[in-house]
C-alpha positions, -999 to +999 in steps of 0.1 A: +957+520-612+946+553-598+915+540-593+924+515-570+948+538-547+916+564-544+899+531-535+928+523-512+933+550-495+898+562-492+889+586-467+853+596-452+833+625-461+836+657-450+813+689-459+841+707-477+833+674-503+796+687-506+785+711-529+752+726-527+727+727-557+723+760-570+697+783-557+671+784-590+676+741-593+641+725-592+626+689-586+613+668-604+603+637-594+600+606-615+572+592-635+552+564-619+562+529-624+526+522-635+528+546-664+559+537-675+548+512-697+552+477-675+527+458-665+530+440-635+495+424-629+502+381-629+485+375-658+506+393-680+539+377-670+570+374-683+563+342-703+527+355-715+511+324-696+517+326-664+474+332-657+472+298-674+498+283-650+480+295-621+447+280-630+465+253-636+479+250-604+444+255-586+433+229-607+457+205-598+453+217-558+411+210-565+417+173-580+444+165-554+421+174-528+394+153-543+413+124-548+423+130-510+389+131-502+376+097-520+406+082-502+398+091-470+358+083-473+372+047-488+395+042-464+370+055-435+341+031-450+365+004-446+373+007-409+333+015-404+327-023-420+355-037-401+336-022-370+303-033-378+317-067-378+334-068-349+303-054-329+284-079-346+300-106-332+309-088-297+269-086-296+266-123-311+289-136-279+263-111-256+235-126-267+252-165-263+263-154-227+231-139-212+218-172-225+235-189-210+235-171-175+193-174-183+195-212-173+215-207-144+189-182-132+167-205-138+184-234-119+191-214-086+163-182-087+135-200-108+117-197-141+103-167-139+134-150-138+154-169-164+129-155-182+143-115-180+176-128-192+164-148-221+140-113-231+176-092-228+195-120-248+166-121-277+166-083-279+204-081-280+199-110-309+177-091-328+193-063-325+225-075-337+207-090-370+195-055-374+231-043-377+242-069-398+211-066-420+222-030-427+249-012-447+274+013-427+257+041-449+219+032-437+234+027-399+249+063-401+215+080-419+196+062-388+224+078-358+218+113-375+181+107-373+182+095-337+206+127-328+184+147-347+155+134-331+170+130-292+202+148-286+198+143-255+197+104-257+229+107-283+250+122-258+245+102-231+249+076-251+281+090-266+291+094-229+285+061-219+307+050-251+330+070-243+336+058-203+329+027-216+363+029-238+384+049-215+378+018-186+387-004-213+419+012-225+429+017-185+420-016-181+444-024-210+472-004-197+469-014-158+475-052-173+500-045-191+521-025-167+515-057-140 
């Protein structure tokens, strides 16, 4: 019960309450806490595994990763097919229409002409059965060649692409906001 009315009734200190060492007291400091017989590298833990749990962990981190990554190429090899298609058959529809606009050049400008659309339409043709005769794999080992080979051709032609799209998606949004 003392204890708690000196609690109670505590008062700060002063320095009458301190008392200095004697003169002929010495210092000595403490061992280190590396030679005091505790060893504090991971491996060694508490529960003797804990190095094993780590690798373990990595482990784990290096297969999720890898699964990650064979989902992603899968998932990427299935939009690059679905493209191929598409283009295919926007290329397909190409070739039909400059056909097409080859007889009307014929009918109003003459043969001769008619003939320069039908040339574009049968390249466009061929080229589209050069897509479709290919996997996505081959058509990717021949755009690193051609990049390889031209970079400046691959990006003006990624430039054109890519004003190609954006008057496309514009185009999109301009029709949608009427």
């Amino acid at each position: 019960m003392a204890d708690q009315q000196d609690r109670d009734t505590a008062q700060p200190i002063s320095d009458g309450d301190i008392t200095a060492p004697p003169a002929d007291a010495r210092f000595t400091p403490a061992a280190p806490l590396k030679d005091a017989g505790v060893d504090f590298s991971p491996e060694s833990g508490a529960g003797g595994d804990t190095g094993s749990t780590v690798a373990g962990a990595k482990q784990a981190l290096r297969d999720n990763v890898a699964k990650g990554r064979e989902q992603a190429a899968d998932k990427a090899r299935l939009f690059a097919e679905d493209g191929k298609a598409k283009a295919s058959d926007a290329l397909g529809q190409l070739s039909q229409l400059l056909r097409d606009a080859a007889q009307q050049v014929d009918d109003k400008l003459g043969e001769q002409y008619g003939q320069y659309a039908r040339g574009a339409a049968d390249r466009v043709q061929g080229f589209t059965s050069a897509i479709d005769e290919k996997s996505v794999d081959d058509l990717l080992a021949d755009a690193r060649e051609l990049v390889r080979k031209s970079p400046a051709v691959a990006v003006g032609v990624a430039a054109g692409v890519g004003f190609v799209v954006a008057r496309l998606l514009s185009a999109g949004l301009d029709q949608r906001d009427a």
